[in-house]
N, C-alpha and C positions, 0 to 999 in steps of 0.2 A: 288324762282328759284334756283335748282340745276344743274348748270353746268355738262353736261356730260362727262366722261373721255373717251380720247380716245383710243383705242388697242395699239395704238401706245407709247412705253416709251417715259417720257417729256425730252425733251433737249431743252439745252440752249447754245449760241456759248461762245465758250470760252473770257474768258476776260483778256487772258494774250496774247504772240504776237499774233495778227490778221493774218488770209490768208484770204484773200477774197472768193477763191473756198471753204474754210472751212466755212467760213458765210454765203453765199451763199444761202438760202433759209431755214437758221439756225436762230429758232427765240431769240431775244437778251432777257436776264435777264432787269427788269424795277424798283424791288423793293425785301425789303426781309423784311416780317413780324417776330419778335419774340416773343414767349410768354416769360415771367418773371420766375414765380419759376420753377425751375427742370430746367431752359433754360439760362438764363443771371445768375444765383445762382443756386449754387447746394441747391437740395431740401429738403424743411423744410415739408415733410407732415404730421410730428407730428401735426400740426397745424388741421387738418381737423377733426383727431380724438377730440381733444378739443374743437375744434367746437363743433361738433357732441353731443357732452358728454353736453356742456353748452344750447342747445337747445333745448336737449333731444330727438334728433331723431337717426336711423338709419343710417348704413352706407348704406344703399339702396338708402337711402332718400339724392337728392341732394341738400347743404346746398343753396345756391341763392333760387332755385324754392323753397323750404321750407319758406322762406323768405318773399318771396313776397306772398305767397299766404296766409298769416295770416292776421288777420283785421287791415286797414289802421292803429290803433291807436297802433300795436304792431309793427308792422313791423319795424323802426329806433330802437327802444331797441334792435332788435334783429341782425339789420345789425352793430351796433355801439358794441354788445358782442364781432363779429366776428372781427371787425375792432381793439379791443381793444386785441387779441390775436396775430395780425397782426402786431402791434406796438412794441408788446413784441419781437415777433421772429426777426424783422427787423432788430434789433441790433445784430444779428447773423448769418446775410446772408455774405457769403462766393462765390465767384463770381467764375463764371464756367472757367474751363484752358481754353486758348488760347481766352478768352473774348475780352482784350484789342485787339490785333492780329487781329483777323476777322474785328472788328469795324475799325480798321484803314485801313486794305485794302480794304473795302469797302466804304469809304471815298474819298480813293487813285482814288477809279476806277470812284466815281460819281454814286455808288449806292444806293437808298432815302431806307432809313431805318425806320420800325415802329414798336409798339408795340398794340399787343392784348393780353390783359389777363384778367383775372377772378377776379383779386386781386384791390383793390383799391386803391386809387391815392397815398395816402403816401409812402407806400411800394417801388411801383414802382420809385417815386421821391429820397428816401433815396438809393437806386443801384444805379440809374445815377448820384447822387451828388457823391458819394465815390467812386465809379469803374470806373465809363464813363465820369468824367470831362470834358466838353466841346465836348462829340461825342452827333452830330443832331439825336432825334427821331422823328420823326411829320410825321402822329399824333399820340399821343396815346392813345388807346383805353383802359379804365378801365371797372370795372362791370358798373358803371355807364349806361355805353352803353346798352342798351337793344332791342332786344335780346342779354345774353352772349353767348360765346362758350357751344356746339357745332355748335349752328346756327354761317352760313357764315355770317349774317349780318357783323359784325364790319369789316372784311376784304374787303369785299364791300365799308365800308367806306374809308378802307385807300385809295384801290384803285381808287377809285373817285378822293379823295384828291389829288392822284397825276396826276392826267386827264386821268387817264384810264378807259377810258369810249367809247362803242359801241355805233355805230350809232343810237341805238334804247334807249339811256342814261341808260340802264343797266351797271354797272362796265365790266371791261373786266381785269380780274385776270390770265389770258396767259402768262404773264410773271410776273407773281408774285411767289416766294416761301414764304411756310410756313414753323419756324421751332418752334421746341414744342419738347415736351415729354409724354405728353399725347393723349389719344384717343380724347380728345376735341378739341385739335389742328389740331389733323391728318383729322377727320372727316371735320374740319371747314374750315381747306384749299382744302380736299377734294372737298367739295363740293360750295366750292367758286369757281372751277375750277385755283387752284392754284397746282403748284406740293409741296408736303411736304419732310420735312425731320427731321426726329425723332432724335433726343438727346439722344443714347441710353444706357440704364442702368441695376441693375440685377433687377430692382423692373419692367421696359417693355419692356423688352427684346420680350416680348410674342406679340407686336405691333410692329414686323420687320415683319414679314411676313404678317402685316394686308394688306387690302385690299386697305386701307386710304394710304400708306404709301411706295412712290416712292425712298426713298432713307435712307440710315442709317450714320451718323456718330460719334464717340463715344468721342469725344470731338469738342469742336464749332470752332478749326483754323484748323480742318477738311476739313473744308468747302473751304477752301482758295484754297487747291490743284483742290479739284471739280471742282471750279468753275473756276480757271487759265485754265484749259485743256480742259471745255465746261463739263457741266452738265448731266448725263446720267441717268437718272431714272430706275428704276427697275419693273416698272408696266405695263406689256402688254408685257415684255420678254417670258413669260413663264415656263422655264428651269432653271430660276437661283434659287428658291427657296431653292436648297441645299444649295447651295451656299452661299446665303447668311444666313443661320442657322447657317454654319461653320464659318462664320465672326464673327457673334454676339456672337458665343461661342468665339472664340479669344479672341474678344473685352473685352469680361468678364472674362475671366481666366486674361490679362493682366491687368486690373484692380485692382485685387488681389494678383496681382505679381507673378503668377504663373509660 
């Protein structure tokens, strides 16, 4: 099932002072999914080329689906290569600005945090021991999960997990965000019927203007202003399109100190 998007840009009521006429038929944030690398760490995609290189495929070719689809007797050598380059990088993950920052006001406010990502369970366990010291994720979703990203599957899970769930026991991802940095993420909350927000950077800058992708911000305590003033997506505006071009140009000239 793919949730339909509406014409309508996604909002969410603000979560810093309340008015009520402001709430008012304003639907409330319930959850916020994050993916791991390029999103909680700045990104290590050297990693996929060596992948790539140890498997012997393409960059067309995507490393999980490659994986799975070789004969049951090869497939663990082949996810335990990629898991063994994963180990390596670990120790040189570098944790994205304002990380700490967001996780605490989102703590502050009473909003359930979780993780989907593509990477396997160690990776994601050595971030949250050294960056996130005692901030809740549950649950989280590894590759493990199958289907991975770009299928909505695992975000369906979370939001289950948290009893977001339609009368017809379908998830119901309405007030869920997705944040990410890749098109795997943007499609996945896309089509989970989640509103997304891209992490964004000079390597997808080209995924502001996607179709998948309701909002931009160019580091993660970003997020904090958004969501104090209530949440306002960009998909189904229209006209902002330049607009928001000349941001992400900003965004990236100041990133380089320009």
């Amino acid at each position: 099932m793919t949730t339909p998007l509406s014409k309508e840009p996604r909002r969410f009521a603000p979560l810093g002072d309340r008015d009520d006429k402001v709430l008012e038929g304003t639907p409330r944030l319930k959850g916020i999914v994050f993916d791991v690398d390029g999103t909680l760490c700045l990104q290590q995609n050297y990693m996929f080329a060596q992948m790539r290189s140890v498997l012997g495929i393409t960059k067309s070719t995507d490393i999980l689906d490659h994986c799975h689809s070789l004969p049951t007797t090869e497939q663990e050598s082949a996810l335990e290569s990629i898991r063994e380059i994963e180990r390596t990088a670990m120790v040189s993950q570098v944790p994205q600005p304002g990380l700490v920052d967001l996780m605490s006001y989102l703590e502050s406010k009473g909003i359930p945090k979780g993780i989907c990502t593509r990477n396997f369970e160690t990776p994601v366990n050595h971030l949250l021991g050294k960056f996130l010291e005692g901030k809740k994720f549950e649950p989280i979703v590894t590759r493990d999960f199958r289907p991975p990203k770009p299928d909505p599957a695992g975000i369906w899970h979370i939001a289950k997990s948290w009893g977001l769930v339609r009368e017809n026991g379908e998830a119901d991802c309405s007030g869920v965000v997705m944040v990410g940095d890749s098109i795997d993420d943007m499609t996945a909350g896309y089509r989970a019927g989640a509103a997304t927000v891209l992490l964004v950077n000079e390597a997808n800058a080209h995924l502001a203007t996607h179709q998948h992708t309701d909002l931009c911000i160019s580091r993660l305590d970003e997020l904090i202003g958004v969501l104090e003033k209530g949440f306002v997506g960009r998909i189904g505006q229209g006209d902002e399109g330049s607009d928001l071009k000349g941001r992400v140009e900003g965004v990236l000239k100041a990133g380089k100190g320009e």
